[in-house]
C-alpha positions, -999 to +999 in steps of 0.1 A: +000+000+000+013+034-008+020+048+029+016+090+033+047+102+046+033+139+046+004+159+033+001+150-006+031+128-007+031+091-004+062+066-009+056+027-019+090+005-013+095-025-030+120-055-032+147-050-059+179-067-068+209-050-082+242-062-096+226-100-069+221-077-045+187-070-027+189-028-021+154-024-022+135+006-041+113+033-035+086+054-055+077+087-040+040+101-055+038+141-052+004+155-054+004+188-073-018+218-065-036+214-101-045+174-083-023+159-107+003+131-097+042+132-099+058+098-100+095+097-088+112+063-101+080+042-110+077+006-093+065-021-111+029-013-115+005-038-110-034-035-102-042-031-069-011-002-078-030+009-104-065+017-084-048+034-058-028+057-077-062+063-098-077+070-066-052+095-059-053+117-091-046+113-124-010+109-133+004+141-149+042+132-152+065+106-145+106+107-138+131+085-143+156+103-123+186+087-125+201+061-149+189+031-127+152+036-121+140+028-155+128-008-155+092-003-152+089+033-174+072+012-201+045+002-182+035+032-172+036+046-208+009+017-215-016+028-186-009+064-187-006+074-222-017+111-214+012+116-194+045+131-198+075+107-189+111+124-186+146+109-181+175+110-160+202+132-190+216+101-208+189+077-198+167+088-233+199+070-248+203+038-227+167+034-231+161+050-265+132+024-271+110+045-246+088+076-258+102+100-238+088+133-239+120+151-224+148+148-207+150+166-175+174+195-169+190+216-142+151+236-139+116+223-129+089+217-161+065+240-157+041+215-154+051+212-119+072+239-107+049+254-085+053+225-059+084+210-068+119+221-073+148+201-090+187+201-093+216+182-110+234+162-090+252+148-125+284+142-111+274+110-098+280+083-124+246+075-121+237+113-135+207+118-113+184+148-108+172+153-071+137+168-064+124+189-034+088+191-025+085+228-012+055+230+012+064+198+028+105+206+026+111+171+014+139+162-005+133+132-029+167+111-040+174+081-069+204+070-057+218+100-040+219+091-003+222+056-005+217+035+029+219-002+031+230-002+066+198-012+080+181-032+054+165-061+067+193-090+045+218-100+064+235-103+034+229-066+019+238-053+058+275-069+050+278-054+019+273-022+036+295-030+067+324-038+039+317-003+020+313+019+052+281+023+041+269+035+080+243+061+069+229+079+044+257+090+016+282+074+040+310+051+030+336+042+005+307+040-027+300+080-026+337+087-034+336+057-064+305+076-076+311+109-079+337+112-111+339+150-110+342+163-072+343+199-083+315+193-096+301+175-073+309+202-043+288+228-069+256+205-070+259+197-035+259+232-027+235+239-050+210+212-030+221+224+003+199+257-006+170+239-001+157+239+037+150+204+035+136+190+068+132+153+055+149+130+027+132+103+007+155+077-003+151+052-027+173+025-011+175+032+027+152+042+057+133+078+055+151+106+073+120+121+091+145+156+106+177+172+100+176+164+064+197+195+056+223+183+076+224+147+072+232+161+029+256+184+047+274+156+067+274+129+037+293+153+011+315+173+039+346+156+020+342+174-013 
């Protein structure tokens, strides 16, 4: 069941494997003030999915924000052909057999900037776009942020122990993934704008406070 974390925005996780390994996943719905529905890195969408995101709204856009969260895009396309679906920058490549209607840059589309802000955080090798819900002060991550360090495998929890991996955006991974730290210290400060109270991850547990500072703490080395 999608679960409301605040007031318009609900998060569904799910089981998902990557590279053999169980991270989990995350979509994060955002209900816009015209009652349409932003989807952050669709799930696999099945129906009893399907009647409660029609019960929600009807589903205005769709993101694939980083090059990793595209498995189930297709889908979506089928039962939501009025919407608009945008990719991570590079993703409309990797998955050129997808309609996409854009690919999403370092501003929000209009169709949803009056709730939602975005950002590059491209020097990541994963080129990801981060979102921020503004009345709630929710920032909304991909990959950014990643925290296995208390996922329920024993075997994922290892993995995590062996990278360092002992919060959000900690350990030995967030140095591998970031190719251009200049860069990378620009974005970051860029996001740290944002007073974000609360973080959304894809793969780890919600941070409910302190979100600004958790982002702060993760990146300090760059």
């Amino acid at each position: 069941m999608l679960q409301e974390v605040v007031p318009e925005v609900w998060t569904l996780p799910r089981p998902q494997k990557f590279w053999g390994l169980e991270c989990g996943t995350r979509m994060t719905v955002v209900r816009l003030s015209d009652g349409g529905l932003l989807v952050h890195c669709p799930v696999a969408l099945d129906p009893a999915l399907g009647r409660q995101i029609d019960a929600l709204g009807p589903v205005r856009a769709v993101v694939a924000s980083s090059l990793y969260h595209h498995l189930y895009v297709g889908d979506w396309m089928k039962a939501h052909p009025s919407a608009t679906f945008w990719a991570a920058p590079g993703l409309q490549k990797k998955r050129a057999d997808l309609a996409w209607t854009g690919v999403l840059g370092d501003r929000a589309e209009p169709a949803w900037a009056a709730d939602v802000d975005q950002a590059p955080f491209t020097a990541r090798f994963e080129r990801e776009v981060v979102f921020f819900h503004q009345k709630s002060r929710t920032m909304i991550c991909a990959d950014a942020l990643l925290n296995l360090s208390k996922h329920p495998s024993r075997a994922t929890r290892v993995v995590a122990f062996l990278m360092a991996n002992t919060g959000p955006g900690k350990g030995y991974l967030e140095r591998v993934a970031v190719r251009d730290r200049a860069l990378g210290r620009k974005q970051v400060d860029r996001l740290l704008e944002w007073p974000s109270e609360r973080i959304v991850l894809a793969h780890g547990d919600l941070v409910d406070r302190d979100g600004r500072e958790i982002l702060r703490d993760a990146y300090d080395w760059l």
